[in-house]
C-alpha distance (Angstrom), angle and dihedral (degrees) to the residues before:
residue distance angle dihedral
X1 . . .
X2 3.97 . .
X3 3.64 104.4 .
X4 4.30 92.1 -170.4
X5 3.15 137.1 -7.7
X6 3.87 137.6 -164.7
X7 3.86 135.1 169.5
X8 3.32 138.3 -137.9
X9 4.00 116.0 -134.7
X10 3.70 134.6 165.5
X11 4.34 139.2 113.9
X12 3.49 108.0 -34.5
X13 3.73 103.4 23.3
X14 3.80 137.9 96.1
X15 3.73 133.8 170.9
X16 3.50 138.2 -145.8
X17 3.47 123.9 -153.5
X18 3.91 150.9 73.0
X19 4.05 106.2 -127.2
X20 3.47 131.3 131.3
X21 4.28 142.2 179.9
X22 3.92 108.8 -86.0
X23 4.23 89.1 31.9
X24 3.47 130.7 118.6
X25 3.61 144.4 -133.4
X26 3.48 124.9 -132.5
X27 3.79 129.1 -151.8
X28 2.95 96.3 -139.8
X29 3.69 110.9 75.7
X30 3.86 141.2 36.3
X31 4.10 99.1 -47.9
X32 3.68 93.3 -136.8
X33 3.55 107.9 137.0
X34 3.99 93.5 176.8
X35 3.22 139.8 -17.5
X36 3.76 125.0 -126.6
X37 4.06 122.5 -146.2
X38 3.82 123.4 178.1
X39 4.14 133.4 -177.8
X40 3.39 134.9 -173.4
X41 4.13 132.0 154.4
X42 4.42 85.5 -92.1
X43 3.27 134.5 42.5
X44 3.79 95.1 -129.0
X45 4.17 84.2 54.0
X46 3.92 95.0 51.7
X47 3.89 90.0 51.2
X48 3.89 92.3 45.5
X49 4.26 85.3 49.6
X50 3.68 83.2 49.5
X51 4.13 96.1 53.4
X52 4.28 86.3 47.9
X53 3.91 90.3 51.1
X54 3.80 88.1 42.7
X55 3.77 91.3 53.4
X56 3.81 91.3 41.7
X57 4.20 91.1 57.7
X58 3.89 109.1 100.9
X59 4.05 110.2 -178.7
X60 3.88 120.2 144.4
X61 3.10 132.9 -175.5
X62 4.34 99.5 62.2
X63 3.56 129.4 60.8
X64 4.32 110.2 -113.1
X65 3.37 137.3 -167.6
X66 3.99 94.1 -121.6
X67 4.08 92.6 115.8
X68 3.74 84.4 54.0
X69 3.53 103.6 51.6
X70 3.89 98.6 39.3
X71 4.10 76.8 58.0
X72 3.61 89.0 55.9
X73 3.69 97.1 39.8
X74 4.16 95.6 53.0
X75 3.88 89.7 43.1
X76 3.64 110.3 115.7
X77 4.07 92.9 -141.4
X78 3.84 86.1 62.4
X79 3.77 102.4 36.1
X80 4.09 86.5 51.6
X81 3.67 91.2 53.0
X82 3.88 99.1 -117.7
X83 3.36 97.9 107.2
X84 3.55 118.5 126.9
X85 3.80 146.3 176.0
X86 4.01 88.4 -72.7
X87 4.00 93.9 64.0
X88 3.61 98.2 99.1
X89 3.34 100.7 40.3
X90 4.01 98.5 36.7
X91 3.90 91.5 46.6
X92 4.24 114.6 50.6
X93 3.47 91.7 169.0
X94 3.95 88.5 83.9
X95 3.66 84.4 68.2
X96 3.95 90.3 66.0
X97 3.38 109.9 99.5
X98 4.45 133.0 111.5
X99 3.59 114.1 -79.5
X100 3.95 104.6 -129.4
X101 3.86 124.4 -149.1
């Protein structure tokens, strides 16, 4: 059940989605909650407007992968643009990040 939730907003970013506090998630569909699109003039620019409206997300009440992507985003594979479909598996460190309740 999603305890809160708050989006981020500004120039540059949209959101897809249809979520709200008090609603649920079912198993048995895609577990997008929302999806997250930034754009900026570069590419390293969209990803840092991406990290800010990561940070600026507060929902409670389901686990995300937020920790996980800022990894991604501030990796300097991915912000160079040679990141490919090896990443994830070639890079565990993106997986370090505190567990919250």
């Amino acid at each position: 059940r999603i305890e809160a939730y708050r989006t981020p907003g500004g120039p540059g970013i949209r959101l897809d989605g249809a979520i709200a506090s008090g609603g649920s998630q079912l198993p048995y569909y895609d577990s997008l909650l929302v999806k997250c699109i930034a754009h900026a003039h570069t590419f390293q620019g969209a990803a840092k407007k991406l990290e800010n409206a990561l940070h600026e997300f507060r929902l409670r009440g389901v686990r995300t992968n937020v920790p996980f992507i800022t990894n991604v985003l501030k990796h300097p594979k991915f912000l160079s643009g040679t990141a490919d479909t090896s990443l994830i598996e070639s890079t565990p460190e993106l997986f370090d990040f505190p567990l919250l309740p």
